[in-house]
N, C-alpha and C positions, 0 to 999 in steps of 0.2 A: 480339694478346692480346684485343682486343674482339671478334674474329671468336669466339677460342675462347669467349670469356668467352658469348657468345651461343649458340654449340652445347651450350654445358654447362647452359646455365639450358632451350634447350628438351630434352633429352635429361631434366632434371630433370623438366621439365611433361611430359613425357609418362610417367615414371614413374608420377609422382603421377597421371594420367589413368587411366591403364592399372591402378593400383591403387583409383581409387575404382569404377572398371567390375568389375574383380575382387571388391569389396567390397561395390557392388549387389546381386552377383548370389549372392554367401554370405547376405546379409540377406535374400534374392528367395524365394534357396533355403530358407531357415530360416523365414521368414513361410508358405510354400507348408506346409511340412509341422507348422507350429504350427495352419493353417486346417486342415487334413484330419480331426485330431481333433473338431475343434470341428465341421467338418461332419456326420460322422458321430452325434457326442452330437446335433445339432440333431433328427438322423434317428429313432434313438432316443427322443427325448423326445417327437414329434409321434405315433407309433408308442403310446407309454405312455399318450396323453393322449387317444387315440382310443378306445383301449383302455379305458380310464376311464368316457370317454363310453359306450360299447358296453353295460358295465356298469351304467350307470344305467337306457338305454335296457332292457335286458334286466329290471331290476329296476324301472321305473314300470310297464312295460307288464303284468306279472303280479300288480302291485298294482293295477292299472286293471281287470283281468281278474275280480279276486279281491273288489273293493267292488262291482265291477255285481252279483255273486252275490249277494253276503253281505246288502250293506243296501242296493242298489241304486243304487250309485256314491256317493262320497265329494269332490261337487266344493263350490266354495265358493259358486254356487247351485245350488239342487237343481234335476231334472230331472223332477222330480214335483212335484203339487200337494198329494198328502196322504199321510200314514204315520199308519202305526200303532206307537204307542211301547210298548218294554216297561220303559224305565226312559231316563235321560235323553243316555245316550249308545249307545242299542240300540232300532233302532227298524227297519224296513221299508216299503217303498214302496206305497201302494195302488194295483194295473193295474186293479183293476174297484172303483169306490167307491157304491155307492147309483144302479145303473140306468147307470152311465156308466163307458165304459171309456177308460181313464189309459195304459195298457200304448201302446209305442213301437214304430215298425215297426222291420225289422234294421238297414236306413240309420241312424235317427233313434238306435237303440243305439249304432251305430260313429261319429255324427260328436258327438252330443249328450252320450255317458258316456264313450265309452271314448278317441275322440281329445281331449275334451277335457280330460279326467284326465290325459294326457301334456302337452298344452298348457301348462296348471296348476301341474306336479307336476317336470317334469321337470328344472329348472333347480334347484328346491330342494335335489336330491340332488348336482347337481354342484356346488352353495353357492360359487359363485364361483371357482372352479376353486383353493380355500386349499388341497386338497393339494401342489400343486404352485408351492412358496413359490422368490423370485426370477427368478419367469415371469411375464411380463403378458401375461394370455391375456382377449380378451372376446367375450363371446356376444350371438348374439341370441333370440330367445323361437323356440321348434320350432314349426314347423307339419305337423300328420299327418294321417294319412286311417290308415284299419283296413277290411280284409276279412276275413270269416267265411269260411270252408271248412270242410267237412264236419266235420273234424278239428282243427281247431287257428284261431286271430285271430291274424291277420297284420298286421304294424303297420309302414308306411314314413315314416319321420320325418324331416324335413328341419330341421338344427339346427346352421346359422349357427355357427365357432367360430375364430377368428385368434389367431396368438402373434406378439406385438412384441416383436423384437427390436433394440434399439439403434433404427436408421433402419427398418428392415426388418420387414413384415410378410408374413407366412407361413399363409395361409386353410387350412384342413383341408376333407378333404374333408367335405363337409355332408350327405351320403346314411349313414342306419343305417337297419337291418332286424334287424327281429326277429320268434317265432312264439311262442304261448303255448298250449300244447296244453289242450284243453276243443272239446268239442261245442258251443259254443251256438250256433253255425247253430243245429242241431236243437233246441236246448232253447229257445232265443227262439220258435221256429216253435208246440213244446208250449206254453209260456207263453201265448202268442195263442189258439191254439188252445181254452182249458179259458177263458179271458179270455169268448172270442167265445161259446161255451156259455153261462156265465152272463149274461152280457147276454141270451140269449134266455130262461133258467129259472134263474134263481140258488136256487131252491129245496133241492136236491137237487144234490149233487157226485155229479159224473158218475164212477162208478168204473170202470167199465168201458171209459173211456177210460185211465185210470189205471192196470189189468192192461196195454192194450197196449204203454202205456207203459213197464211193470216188463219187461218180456218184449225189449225194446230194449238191456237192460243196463244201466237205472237202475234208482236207487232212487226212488221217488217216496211223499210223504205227505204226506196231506193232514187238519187237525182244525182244530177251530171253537178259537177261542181268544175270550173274551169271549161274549156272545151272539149276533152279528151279523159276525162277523169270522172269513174260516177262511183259516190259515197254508198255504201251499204251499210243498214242498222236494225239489226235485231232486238229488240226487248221482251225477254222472257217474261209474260205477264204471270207466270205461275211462282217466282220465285222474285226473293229481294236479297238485300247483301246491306245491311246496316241501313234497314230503312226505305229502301231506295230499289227500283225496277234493275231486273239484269241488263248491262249491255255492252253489245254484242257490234263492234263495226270495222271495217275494213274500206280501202279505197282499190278499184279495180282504174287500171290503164286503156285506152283503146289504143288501138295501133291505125295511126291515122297514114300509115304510108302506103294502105291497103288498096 
């Protein structure tokens, strides 16, 4: 009887064995295919979140494009020493002010306005990644460079962005590009170019550089606004920016103590 009484208790234990191993592997199984969704949503959301980013980048870099034109960047210091205001939130940059020219080489454009307009700017629009609530996502500040081509400012942004999850953290890739189509190669070069004239004869606006200019496929114009002061403006006819013609203006000084 005690011999039985012992085959029967391990015949028992091994039941129960053999059902908690059967029972793992129902939990193993169910766990496996509860993670698969969840893996795939991770995929997904890092996917949307990029995507997000992409969109910002896509939209600083045509506002960074669009303030070098308009009033000659938009950073929180300026890159100029003097403007000329026409009321208190519309004003223009002087490249040639009284005998001395202010105007920036193309470098001194791409690292001085326009990378650093995304530097600045860029993290504002992603505003702490709040669209994307019950995700702790953190960044760090982008660092970019900008090239001119003929045709279009190209912008490579490098913008730091991790999602914690639980223990786990998950880095995205940190490389965006983007292109914002506008000539200013060419129109920074014109810029210089009518800059470097009046430095020699600010007298007299050179019009005849100004046809060769129209004959390029801008629009260019040029009038004295105050006595001493003549407005310049370029509109890239070949290129638009949400819609809307490039443009392109600055205020040049005359030096009336001449």
């Amino acid at each position: 009887m005690k011999r039985r009484g012992q085959v029967t208790l391990f015949v028992a234990a091994g039941i129960l064995l053999l059902g908690g191993f059967i029972l793992f592997a129902i939990i193993r199984d169910t766990s496996t295919s509860k993670l698969e969704p969840e893996i795939e949503n991770v995929r997904i959301d890092d996917t949307n979140i990029r995507n997000f980013v992409q969109s910002c980048v896509d939209k600083t870099s045509k506002d960074a494009v669009f303030y070098l034109g308009f009033i000659g960047g938009n950073l929180k210091e300026d890159a100029f020493p003097n403007f000329y205001n026409f009321d208190t939130s519309y004003r223009l940059p002087y490249y040639y002010h009284e005998g001395k020219s202010f105007i920036l080489t193309e470098q001194e454009f791409n690292d001085l306005v326009l990378a650093k307009y995304i530097n600045e700017n860029l993290r504002e629009c992603t505003n702490g990644f709040k669209s994307f609530k019950n995700t702790r996502i953190a960044d760090n500040n982008p660092k970019t460079s900008v090239e001119l081509t003929d045709n279009e400012a190209a912008f490579n942004i490098i913008y730091p962005v991790s999602i914690n999850r639980g223990f786990k953290t998950r880095n995205l890739d940190s490389n965006y590009v983007t292109e914002v189509k506008a000539r200013l190669k060419d129109i920074i070069a014109i810029a210089r170019h009518i800059v470097a004239d009046e430095t020699e004869n600010d007298r007299y606006i050179h019009w005849d550089y100004l046809t060769d200019v129209s004959n390029r496929n801008y629009n260019i114009t040029a009038y004295t606004h105050d006595e001493n002061t003549i407005i310049y403006r370029i509109i890239d006819l070949e290129n638009e920016i949400d819609d809307e013609p490039y443009i392109f203006q600055w205020a040049n000084k005359i030096n009336l103590a001449k």
